[in-house]
Structure formats: C-alpha cells, structure tokens
C-alpha positions in Angstrom: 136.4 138.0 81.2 136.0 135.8 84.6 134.1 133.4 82.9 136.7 132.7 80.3 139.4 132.7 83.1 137.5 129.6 84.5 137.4 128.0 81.8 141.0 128.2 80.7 142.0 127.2 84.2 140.4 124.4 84.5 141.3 123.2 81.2 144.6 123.7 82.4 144.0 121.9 85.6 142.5 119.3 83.1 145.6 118.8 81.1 148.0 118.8 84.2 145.8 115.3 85.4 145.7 113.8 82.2 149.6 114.0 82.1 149.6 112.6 85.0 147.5 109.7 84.0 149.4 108.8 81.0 152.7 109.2 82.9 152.0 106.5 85.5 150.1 104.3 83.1 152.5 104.4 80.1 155.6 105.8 80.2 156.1 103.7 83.4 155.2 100.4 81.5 157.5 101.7 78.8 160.2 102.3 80.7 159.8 99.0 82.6 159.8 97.0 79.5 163.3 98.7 78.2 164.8 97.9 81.1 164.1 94.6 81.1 165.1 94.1 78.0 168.2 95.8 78.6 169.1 93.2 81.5 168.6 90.6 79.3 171.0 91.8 77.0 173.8 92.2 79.8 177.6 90.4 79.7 176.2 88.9 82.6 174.0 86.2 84.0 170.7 87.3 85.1 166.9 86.3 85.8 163.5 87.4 86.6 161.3 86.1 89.0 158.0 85.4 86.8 154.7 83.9 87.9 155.0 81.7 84.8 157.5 80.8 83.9 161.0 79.4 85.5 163.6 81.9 86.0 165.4 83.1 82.7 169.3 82.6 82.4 171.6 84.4 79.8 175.4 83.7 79.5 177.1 85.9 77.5 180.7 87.3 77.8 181.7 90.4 79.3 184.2 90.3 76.0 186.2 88.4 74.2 189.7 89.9 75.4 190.5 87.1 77.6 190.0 84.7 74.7 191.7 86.5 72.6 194.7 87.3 74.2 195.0 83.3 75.1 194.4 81.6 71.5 196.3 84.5 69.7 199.5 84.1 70.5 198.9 80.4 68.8 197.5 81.7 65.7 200.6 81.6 62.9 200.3 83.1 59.5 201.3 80.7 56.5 203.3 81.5 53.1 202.8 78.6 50.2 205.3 79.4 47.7 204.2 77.3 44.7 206.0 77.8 41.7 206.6 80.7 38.9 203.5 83.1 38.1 202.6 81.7 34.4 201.3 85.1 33.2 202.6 86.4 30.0 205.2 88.9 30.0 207.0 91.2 27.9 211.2 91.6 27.4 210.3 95.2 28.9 209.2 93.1 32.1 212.6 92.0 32.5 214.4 95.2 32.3 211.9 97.2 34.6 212.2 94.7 37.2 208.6 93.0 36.9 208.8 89.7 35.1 208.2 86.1 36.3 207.9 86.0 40.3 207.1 83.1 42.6 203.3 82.4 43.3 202.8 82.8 47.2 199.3 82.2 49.1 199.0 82.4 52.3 196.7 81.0 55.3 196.4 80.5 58.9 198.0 77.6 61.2 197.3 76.8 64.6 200.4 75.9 66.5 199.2 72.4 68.6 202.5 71.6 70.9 205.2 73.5 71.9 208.1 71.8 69.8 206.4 72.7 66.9 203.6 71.1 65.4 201.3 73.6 63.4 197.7 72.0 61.9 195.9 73.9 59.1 194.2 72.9 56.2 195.5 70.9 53.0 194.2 73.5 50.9 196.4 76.3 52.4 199.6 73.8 51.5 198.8 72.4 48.6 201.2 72.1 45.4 203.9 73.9 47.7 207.3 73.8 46.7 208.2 75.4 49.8 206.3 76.7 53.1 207.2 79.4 55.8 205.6 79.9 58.9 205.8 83.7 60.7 204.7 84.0 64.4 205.7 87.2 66.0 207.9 88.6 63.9 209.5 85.5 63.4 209.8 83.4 60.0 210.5 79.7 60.0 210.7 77.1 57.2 208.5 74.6 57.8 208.1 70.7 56.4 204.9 69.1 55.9 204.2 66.1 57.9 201.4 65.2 56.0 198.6 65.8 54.6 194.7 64.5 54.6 192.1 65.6 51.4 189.5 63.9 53.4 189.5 66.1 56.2 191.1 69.0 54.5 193.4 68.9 57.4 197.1 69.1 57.0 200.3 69.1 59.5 203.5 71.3 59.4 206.9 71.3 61.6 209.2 74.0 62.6 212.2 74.1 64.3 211.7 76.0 67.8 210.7 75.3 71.0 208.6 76.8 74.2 206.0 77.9 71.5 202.7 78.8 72.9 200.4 75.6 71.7 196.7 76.2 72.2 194.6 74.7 74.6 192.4 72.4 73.2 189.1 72.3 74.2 185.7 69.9 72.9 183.4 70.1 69.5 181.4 67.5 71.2 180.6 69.6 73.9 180.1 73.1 71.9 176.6 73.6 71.8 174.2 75.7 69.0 174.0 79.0 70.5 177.6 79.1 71.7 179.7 82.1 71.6 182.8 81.5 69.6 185.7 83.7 68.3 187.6 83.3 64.8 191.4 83.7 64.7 193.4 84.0 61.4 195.3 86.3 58.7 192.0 87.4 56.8 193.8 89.3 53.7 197.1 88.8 54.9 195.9 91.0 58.1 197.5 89.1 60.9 196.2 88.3 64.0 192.7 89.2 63.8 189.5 88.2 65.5 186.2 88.3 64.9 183.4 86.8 66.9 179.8 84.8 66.2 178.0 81.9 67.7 178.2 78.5 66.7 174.8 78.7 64.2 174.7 74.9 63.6 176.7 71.2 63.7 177.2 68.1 61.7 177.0 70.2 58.3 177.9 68.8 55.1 178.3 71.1 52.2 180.0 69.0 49.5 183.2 70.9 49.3 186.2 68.0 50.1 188.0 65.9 48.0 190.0 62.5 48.9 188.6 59.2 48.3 186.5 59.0 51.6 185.6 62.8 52.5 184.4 63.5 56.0 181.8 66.3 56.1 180.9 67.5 59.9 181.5 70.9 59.9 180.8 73.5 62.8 179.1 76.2 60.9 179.3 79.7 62.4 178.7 83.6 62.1 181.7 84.6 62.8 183.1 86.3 60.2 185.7 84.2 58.2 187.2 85.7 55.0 190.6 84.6 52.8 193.5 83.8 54.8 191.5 82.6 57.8 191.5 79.3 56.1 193.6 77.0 58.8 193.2 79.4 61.7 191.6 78.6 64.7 188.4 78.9 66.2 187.7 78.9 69.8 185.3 79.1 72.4 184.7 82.2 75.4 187.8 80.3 77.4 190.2 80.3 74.2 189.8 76.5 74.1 190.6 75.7 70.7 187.1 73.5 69.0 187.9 73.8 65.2 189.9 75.0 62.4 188.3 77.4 59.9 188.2 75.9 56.8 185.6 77.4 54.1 183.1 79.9 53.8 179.4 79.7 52.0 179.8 83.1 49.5 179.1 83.9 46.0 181.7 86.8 46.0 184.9 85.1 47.8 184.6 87.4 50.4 182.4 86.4 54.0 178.2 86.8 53.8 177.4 85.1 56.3 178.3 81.7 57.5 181.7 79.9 58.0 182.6 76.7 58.6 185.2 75.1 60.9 186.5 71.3 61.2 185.6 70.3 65.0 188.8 69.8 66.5 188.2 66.7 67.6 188.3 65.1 64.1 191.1 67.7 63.3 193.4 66.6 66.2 192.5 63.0 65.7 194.0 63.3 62.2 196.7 65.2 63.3 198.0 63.1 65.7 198.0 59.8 63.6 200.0 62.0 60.8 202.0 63.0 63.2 202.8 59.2 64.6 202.0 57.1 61.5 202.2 59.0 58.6 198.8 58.3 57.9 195.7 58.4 59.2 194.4 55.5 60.8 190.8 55.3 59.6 188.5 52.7 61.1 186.2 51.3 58.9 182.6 49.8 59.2 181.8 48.5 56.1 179.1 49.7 55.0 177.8 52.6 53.0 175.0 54.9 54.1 172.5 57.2 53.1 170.1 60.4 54.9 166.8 59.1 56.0 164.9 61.9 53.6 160.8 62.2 53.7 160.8 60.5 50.6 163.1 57.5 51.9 160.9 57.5 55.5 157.6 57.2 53.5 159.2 54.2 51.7 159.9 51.9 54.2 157.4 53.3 56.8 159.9 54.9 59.1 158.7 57.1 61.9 161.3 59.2 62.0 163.9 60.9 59.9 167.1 60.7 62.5 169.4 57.8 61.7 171.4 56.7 58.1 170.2 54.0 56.1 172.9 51.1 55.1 172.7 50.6 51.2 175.8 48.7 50.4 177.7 45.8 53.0 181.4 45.3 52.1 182.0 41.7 51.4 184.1 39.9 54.4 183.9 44.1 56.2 182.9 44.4 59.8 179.1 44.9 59.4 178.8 42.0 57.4 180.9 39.6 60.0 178.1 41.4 62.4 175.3 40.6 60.8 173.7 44.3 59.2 172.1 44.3 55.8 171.2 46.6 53.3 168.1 49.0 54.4 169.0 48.9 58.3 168.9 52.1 59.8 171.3 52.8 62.1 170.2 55.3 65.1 173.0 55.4 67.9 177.0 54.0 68.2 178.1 53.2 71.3 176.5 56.5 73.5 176.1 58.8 70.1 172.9 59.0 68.5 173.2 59.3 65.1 171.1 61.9 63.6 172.1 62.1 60.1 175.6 61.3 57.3 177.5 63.8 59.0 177.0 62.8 62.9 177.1 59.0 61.6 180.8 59.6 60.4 182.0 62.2 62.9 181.5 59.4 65.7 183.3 56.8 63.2 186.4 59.1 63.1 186.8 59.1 67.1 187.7 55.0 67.0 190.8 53.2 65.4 190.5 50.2 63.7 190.0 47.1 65.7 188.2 49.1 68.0 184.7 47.2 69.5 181.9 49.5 68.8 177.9 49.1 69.7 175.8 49.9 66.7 172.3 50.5 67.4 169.9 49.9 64.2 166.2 49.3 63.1 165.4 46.7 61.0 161.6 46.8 59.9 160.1 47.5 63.3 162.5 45.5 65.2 165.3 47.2 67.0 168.2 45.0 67.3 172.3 45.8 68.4 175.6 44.5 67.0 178.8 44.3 67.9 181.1 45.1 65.1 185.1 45.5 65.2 185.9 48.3 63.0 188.8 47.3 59.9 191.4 49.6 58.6 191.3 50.3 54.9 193.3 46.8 54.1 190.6 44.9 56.0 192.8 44.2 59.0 192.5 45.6 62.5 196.1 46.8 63.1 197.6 49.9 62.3 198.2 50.9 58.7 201.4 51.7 57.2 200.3 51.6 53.1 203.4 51.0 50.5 203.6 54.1 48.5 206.5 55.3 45.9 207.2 58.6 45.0 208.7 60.1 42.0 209.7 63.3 40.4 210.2 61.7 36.8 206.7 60.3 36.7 205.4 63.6 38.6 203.2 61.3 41.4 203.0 58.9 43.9 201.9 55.3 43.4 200.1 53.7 46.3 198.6 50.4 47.0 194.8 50.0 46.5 192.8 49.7 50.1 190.1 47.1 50.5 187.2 49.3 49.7 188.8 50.0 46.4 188.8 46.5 46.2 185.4 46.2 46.6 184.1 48.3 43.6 186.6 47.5 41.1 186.0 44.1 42.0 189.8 43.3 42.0 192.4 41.6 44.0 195.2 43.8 43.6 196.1 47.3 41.9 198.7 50.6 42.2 196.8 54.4 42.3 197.9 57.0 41.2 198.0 60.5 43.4 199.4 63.6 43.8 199.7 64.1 40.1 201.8 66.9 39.1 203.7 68.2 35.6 205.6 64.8 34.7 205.6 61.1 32.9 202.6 59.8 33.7 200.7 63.2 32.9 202.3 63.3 29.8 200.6 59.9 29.0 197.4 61.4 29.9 196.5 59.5 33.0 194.8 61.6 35.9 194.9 61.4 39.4 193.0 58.3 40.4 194.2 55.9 38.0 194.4 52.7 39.2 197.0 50.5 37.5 196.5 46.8 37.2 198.4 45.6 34.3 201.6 46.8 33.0 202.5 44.9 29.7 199.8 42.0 30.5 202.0 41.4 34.0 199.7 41.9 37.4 200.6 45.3 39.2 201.2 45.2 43.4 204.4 47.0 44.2 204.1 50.6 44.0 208.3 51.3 44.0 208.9 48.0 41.7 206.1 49.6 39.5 207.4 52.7 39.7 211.2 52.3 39.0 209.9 49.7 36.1 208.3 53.1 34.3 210.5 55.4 35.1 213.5 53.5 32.9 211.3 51.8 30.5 211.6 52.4 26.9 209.6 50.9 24.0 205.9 49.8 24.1 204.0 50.1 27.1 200.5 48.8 27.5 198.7 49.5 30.7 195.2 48.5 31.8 193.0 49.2 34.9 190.3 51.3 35.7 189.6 55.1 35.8 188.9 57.3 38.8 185.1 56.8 38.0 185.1 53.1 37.5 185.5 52.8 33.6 187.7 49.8 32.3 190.8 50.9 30.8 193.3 49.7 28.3 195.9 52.0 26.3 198.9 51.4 24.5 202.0 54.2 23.9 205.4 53.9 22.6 208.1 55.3 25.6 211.1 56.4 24.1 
C-alpha cells in the first residue's frame, strides 16, 4: 500500500512539472502572439521594436463619428419625378384610388457651396420633368444647371442659403488602402453611412455614355446600394474625394465593390457647368489605347505602364507637336501615366489652351513635346456651342465639335440629343443623328435648322450620318 502511494505521488508531482513546462513554454508564446496581434489591430498608431525589421505603423480610426457627423449634414436626398407610370390599369383603378401616378426615383446629392449648388449624378436626374431636393426636413425645388453623360456628373440649384457645403478634400492624394466612408439615401433610407477602404484607382468598367466617356473611378468596399447613387464619399476627416456613382452586382443590390467619381474630375465639371454651361474639355488629339502583353510583345516594349497613340487628329494639338501613331506616352507634365484611365484623369485637370509636357517613347528613344491642348471646336478659348431646343421636335440640335469632324470627314453638321417623345422621333431618327443636309441645302445652324423643321410641311429629305458612322439619306412627306 506504501509502495503504490509512491508511485501515485510522484506521478502527481510528475504532472504538476509538466504543467509547468507547458505553461511557460506555450501558453506564454500564445498569449504573446494574441496580443500582438491585437495591438496591431488598435484605432491607434502603434509599433514594435523588431530586430528585423523597421518599426511597423498602423493608422486606423478610432471611428468614423467625426466624419460622419461633418459630411452628413451635406448629404441631400433627391426626388426625379419623370412622368406618368405606363402600367395598365383597370376603370376599377380609378374608383379605388390607384390608377396612373407620377414615376418618382430618387438619389443622393452632395450640396458643394452654401448658396445652393448640389452635384450628383446625371443618371439620378435624367428624363426629369421636375426635381426636389429634401435636406433636414426641408423640401426644395430645384433646377438643373446642367448636365455631363461623360462624367455621369450633373448640377442642381436651390433657393436657400447658409447651407452646410462639404469640405472638399483630394482623389489625387487618396491612397489604396485608405479608409473611406459612404454617405447617401440607400433605399430611400436617408442619411446613412457605411464605411470601407479605397480597394483600387483609375478603374474603368465601361458603364458611361456621352460622346467622350471618362472612366477613372475610385473603387471601394464600402457598401453602396440604390439611392446612394450621387451621394458623397469621404475620407477619415469628412473631406469630400468622390461621388458614388455605380456598383459591380448581378442582383442590383451591393456585393462587393462600389465605385465613386474622384472629386477632382467631379468638381472640375461642376464648376465649368456652373460658369459656362458646359464643360470646358481640353483636348489632345489623339486617340489611345492600354499597353496589353500582347501589344508590349509587338513592338518590344519593356513595360506595360503608359497608352499607346493609334489615331492623330488632323491640324489637333499632338499633331502641331509632332506625336505619331504607335507613341507611347508614359508621364504629362508630373503624372505618370499608368494606363486609359490615369491618361484621361490628368487630361480632365487642364482647360484648353493650357501648355502641357507629354512624355512619350518612340521605339527606344524617349523624347518630350510641348502640346497646347484645343477645345472640342479646335480653338483654345473657352467654348460656348450653339444649341436649339425644342419641345415640338422632342430634342436639342447642337453643332458638331471638331472631333466629330474628324470621323465623318465633314465640314459642317447639326446632332441631335436629348431625344425624347416628339417630331424627330416620330421620323425615326435616334439620338446621335447628325444632320448635314436638309432638302439638298448644307446644315450649320442648329435654331435656323430647327425652327425650319418645326413649321415645315411637305417633302423633306435629310441626309447625314448615323450615331455609328453609316451614310444616311431618307425621304418623308411632313404634313
């Protein structure tokens, strides 16, 4: 009976050491290695002294209530009413209270001065018949300054003043990585927030319209559903650095990744809506393509940054300057250019007749020019086009820029936009249409061409050219 007593107390004794052991050699390390990364996880900034390595930094916000309560209050929430619901209904409709109604969608706006000035997004306006704008509490009718398909930007104005414009802060400075918040009316939920980081830059995903669409999104994780569309996002200070525009889902609802105009091409356009009516776009006359593997193998380029030039306007600025087709262009002025999207971003900070420094390859050589960017007519000045707008014909008739110029190979020409029910839709013509020939006479003056149709009778012939390039020639009789 001693003998087993022994025994069991020294296995005892045994198991005490060993649980000892594996408490300073384990559990310790364990417990060492959560904490760390615990403090690398904290709202603060921290770092470890390391043998090798330099010390570790980590900036993340305590939260996001400071930035939230200072863009907020800037966020506005957007009614589009467009016209009468064109569902069928019954006479029981009628008597019950439930036939025909108004078609209203609604978006977010992000007010940009305080007398008034709201940017969003063209696609929250569009085909409006009317617009209201409610921030706290408050509804205002608003008017539409104007509007830009190739930024997807658009501008509004109430009547008020001392509102709370937004700070506005730099997309050229946001960084991949960055904390950033969204602000908007996601399913007519107003003033909500939702926070991500800013997951990549210069992305082009193919989604504008407009003749000349400008693709250089800020794409994020911040959750961005229906109705955040025009809202604002904003960095950990409540700088405003884009406005929410679309979101990359198969089920109309967010999955995963938003994207955001920087707000330095969004402010850019706004302003020049704002003061001109239009936006002052500088051009450089050329056209451009990504450098792909496929396009790098080619013409034995080391390197797949840069845009290669496959088209020079005739009598444009890069042509006065000297580039030809298959230079590659790698920096303007201090901006490298890393791809399509960076290559116009930087194009949409200048005005035309600005003096830019284009940096390009050609072969092995590397070789700069000066060029003087031209506004869409070819000049340098600011641009005011001629345009005519008319209910009977359901559009507006504008005069044709030089570019359009270019690929019709013509000297003069009216378009035809923001088609709607009316005359000219009746004939069949689509937005697009360029009109170069009324009746065999040459076409250049969009409110003499426009008043001509509007009280013409008899037969009409028109030529020109479609939105895709094809000739056209069609004859009607206009009663």
């Amino acid at each position: 009976m001693a003998k087993n007593l022994k025994f069991i107390a020294l296995a005892f004794l045994a198991g005490l050491a060993g649980a000892w052991t594996y408490q300073q050699l384990f559990v310790s390390e364990q417990f060492s290695t959560s904490e760390e990364a615990v403090s690398m996880q904290a709202p603060f900034q921290v770092s470890f002294d390391r043998e090798d390595s330099a010390p570790v930094s980590v900036n993340a916000p305590m939260s996001f209530v400071e930035a939230s309560e200072r863009s907020t209050p800037s966020v506005v929430f957007i009614k589009n009413f467009s016209g009468t619901d064109q569902r069928r209904y019954s006479i029981f409709d009628y008597f019950f209270g439930t036939g025909p109604t108004q078609r209203v969608s609604t978006g977010s706006g992000v007010i940009i001065s305080s007398d008034g000035y709201i940017i969003t997004n063209n696609h929250v306006i569009e085909r409006a018949e009317t617009i209201e704008v409610v921030h706290q509490k408050r509804t205002y009718p608003a008017r539409l300054i104007g509007t830009d398909k190739n930024t997807d930007i658009a501008v509004l104005k109430v009547e008020a003043a001392n509102l709370p414009a937004i700070k506005q802060g730099s997309s050229r400075d946001l960084r991949i990585g960055e904390w950033v918040i969204a602000v908007g009316n996601p399913f007519n939920l107003t003033s909500t927030v939702t926070a991500g980081i800013v997951s990549a830059k210069e992305r082009q995903i193919n989604i504008l319209g407009g003749e000349f669409p400008l693709e250089s999104f800020i794409q994020t994780d911040a959750p961005i559903n229906p109705g955040n569309s025009g809202g604002a996002l904003v960095n950990v200070k409540g700088e405003l650095v884009g406005i929410n525009t679309a979101i990359l889902s198969r089920t109309g609802s967010y999955t995963g990744y938003g994207f955001a105009v920087p707000v330095d091409i969004a402010v850019k356009i706004a302003n020049d809506l704002i003061k001109f009516g239009e936006v002052q776009k500088a051009i450089p006359g050329v056209d451009v393509v990504e450098v792909t593997p496929e396009l790098a193998e080619e013409m034995a380029l080391n390197s797949l940054d840069g845009v290669i030039v496959t088209h020079v306007i005739r009598n444009g600025a890069a042509e006065k300057a000297g580039l030809q087709r298959n230079d590659v262009i790698t920096r303007i002025e201090g901006f490298e250019v890393t791809g399509k999207g960076s290559f116009e971003e930087v194009l949409s900070y200048y005005y035309p007749g600005d003096k830019i420094t284009v940096h390009y390859r050609r072969g092995k050589d590397s070789r700069t020019a000066q060029l003087t960017l031209q506004n869409l007519e070819g000049g340098t000045g600011v641009l005011r086009r001629e345009f005519f707008t008319s209910n009977i014909l359901g559009a507006r008739l504008e005069t044709i820029n030089t570019l359009e110029k270019d690929r019709f190979n013509i000297a003069y020409g009216i378009k035809i936009t923001g088609l709607t029910r009316g005359y000219l839709r009746d004939l069949g013509l689509n937005n697009g249409f360029i009109i170069t020939q009324i009746n065999g006479e040459p076409v250049k003056n969009p409110e003499q061409t426009g008043q001509f149709l509007e009280k013409f009778s008899g037969r009409l012939r028109l030529e020109g050219f479609t939105a895709n390039g094809q000739p056209f020639m069609q004859s009607y009789n206009v009663r």
